[in-house]
Structure formats: C-alpha cells, structure tokens
N, C-alpha and C positions, 0 to 999 in steps of 0.2 A: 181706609186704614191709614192711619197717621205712618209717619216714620218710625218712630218710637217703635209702635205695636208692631210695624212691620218687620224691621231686628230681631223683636224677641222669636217672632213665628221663626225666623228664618234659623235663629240659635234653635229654635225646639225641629226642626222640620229638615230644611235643607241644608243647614250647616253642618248636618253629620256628615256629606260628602262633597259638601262647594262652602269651601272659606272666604270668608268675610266680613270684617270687621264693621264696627256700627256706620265709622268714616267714612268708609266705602259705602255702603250701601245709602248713607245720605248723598256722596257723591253723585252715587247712579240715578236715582231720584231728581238729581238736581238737570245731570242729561237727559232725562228720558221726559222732564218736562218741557225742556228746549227744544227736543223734536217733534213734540206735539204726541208723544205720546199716552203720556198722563197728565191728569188736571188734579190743580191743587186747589182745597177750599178752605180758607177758616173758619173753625169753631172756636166759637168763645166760649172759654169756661170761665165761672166764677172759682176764686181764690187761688187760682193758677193758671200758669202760661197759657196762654191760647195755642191752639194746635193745629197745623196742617195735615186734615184729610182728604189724600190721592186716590182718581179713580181711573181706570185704565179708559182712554178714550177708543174709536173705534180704528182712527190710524196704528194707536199702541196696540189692538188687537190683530189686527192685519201685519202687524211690524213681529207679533209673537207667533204668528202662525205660520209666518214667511221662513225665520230661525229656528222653529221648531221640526219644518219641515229637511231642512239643511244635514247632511251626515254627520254624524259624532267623529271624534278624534279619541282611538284608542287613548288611556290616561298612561305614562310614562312612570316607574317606577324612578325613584332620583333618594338613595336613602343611605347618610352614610352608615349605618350601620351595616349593610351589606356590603359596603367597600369595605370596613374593618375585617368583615368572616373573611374577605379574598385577601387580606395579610395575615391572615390568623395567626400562621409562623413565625410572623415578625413583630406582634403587639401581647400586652399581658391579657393571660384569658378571662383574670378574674374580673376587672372591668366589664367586659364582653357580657360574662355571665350574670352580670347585676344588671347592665341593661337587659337585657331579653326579659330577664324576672320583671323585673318593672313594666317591660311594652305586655307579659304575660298580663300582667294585673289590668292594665289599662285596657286590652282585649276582651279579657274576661268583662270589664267593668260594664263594657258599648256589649257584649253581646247580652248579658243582662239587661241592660236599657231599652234595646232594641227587643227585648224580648215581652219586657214588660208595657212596653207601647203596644205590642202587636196585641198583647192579649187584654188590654184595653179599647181598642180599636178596632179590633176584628175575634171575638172572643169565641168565634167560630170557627174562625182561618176561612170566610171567604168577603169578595166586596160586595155593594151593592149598587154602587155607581159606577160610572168610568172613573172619576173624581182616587175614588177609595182603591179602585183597580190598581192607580198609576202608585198610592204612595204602599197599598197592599207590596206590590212588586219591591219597590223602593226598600222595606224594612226587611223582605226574605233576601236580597240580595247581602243586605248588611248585617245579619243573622250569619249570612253563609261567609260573606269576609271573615267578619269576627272570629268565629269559630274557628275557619282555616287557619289564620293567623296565631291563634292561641295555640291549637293543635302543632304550628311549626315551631313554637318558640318554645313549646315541652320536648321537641326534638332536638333542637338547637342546644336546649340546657343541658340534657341526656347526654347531647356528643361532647360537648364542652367537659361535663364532670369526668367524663370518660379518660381523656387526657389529662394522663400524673406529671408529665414533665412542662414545667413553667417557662413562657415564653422568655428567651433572652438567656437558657440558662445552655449550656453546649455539656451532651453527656463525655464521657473521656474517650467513647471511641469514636465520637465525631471530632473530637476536639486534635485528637491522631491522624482521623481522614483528611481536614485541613492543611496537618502540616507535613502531611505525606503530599499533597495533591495540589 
C-alpha cells in the first residue's frame, strides 16, 4: 500500500477514533522504515508520479504484536465545552446552546455513518473473520458513542432551554442579597 492509499484507508477506517493527519502518517512511515520495520518499493507508473509501495516486514510484524500485546491507557476526556457547563452561572447560555445543537448534528451525522458502514459490511450484524471481528467491535462501539453523546446533548439543550434568566443579568432580589451581604 503506498502512502497515499494508506491515509485515505486510515480517514475511511481508523480516523474515526485515532487522529492523524496525512503529514503524520507519512512521518510514521518514514520511522517505521528506519527501524526496519517496513519496506519500501517503487512502482513506476506511466504519466504519473512513481509511488512508494510499503510492506510490513517480519521485524514490523513482531514490533506489532509486541504493542499490541502492551495495556491500553484509558482515553482522558479534555473538552472545553464541558468546562464552560461547570461556569454555566458565569457565561451566556445561548452560545452554550448553539454549540451542543451543532456537536447534536455532528453526532447525529457519525452515528449515521457508522451506521451505514456497518450495514454495508456486516449486513447481518455478524463477522466472519478475526479480521471483520476486530473492526465489527470497533463500529458497535462507535454506534454506542455516538448515540450516547447525541442522547446527552438533547439533555443538555432541554436543561439549557429550561433556564429563563440570562447569564450576567442579577434578578432584584439577588441584586438586594448582595448589598445586604
């Protein structure tokens, strides 16, 4: 698989949950040739660029089986919009309320996608390799994000519309507890 092809698989496949831009992923390529992990060959095409296509050597398969076997690291939650809900008191809600709508759509968007992969790919809902097993797992997992996420953000709006009084504005009996206090 060239570089090239390799990006797009990775934008259609495991970009939905490990970021990384085309640069990187030629970067990685570029290390993962240095330790002998993969080997690079050229093909010549006619009326365009020649292209290097990488195959995983048997050290890079030993070097994947070694990391693959290694523990995961729970993934850390870092979002600020969830530091905005923890001032809610202190910031305007309607902002608030347009992003959620917006992350609502974008949620919506991926569990459709994901939906629509799986019923191309598994049109049964089961696998028949290991292979199909591991990315089987992979799209229900992301079905189930998605979904939860959209489900929170119809909550989130719910509470948000909820509240009549506008951040920053102080009703008149707060605005007397103040100057009483």
């Amino acid at each position: 698989m060239s570089g090239y092809e390799l990006a797009k698989t990775f934008d259609a496949s495991i970009g939905f949950f490990w970021k990384a831009d085309h640069q990187q992923i030629y970067r990685e390529l570029s290390k993962l040739r240095d330790r002998g992990h993969i080997e690079g060959h050229e093909v010549v095409q006619s009326g365009k660029p020649n292209k290097l296509v990488y195959t995983l050597t048997p050290a890079g398969r030993a070097a994947l089986r070694h990391w693959a076997a290694k523990p995961s690291s729970p993934p850390s939650i870092k979002d600020d919009l969830l530091v905005r809900l923890c001032a809610l008191d202190s910031v305007d809600i309607e902002p608030l309320r347009a992003d959620l709508m917006a992350r609502l759509e974008h949620h919506r968007d991926r569990f459709a996608r994901y939906e629509r992969i799986l019923n191309k790919l598994f049109p049964d809902g089961t696998a028949s390799t290991v292979a199909d097993t591991g990315k089987l797992l992979g799209l229900r997992i992301g079905l189930r994000h998605e979904r939860t996420v959209a489900e929170w953000c119809e909550e989130a709006i719910e509470a948000l519309s909820a509240i009549t009084r506008p951040a920053g504005v102080l009703l008149l009996e707060d605005s007397r507890n103040e100057n009483n206090g």
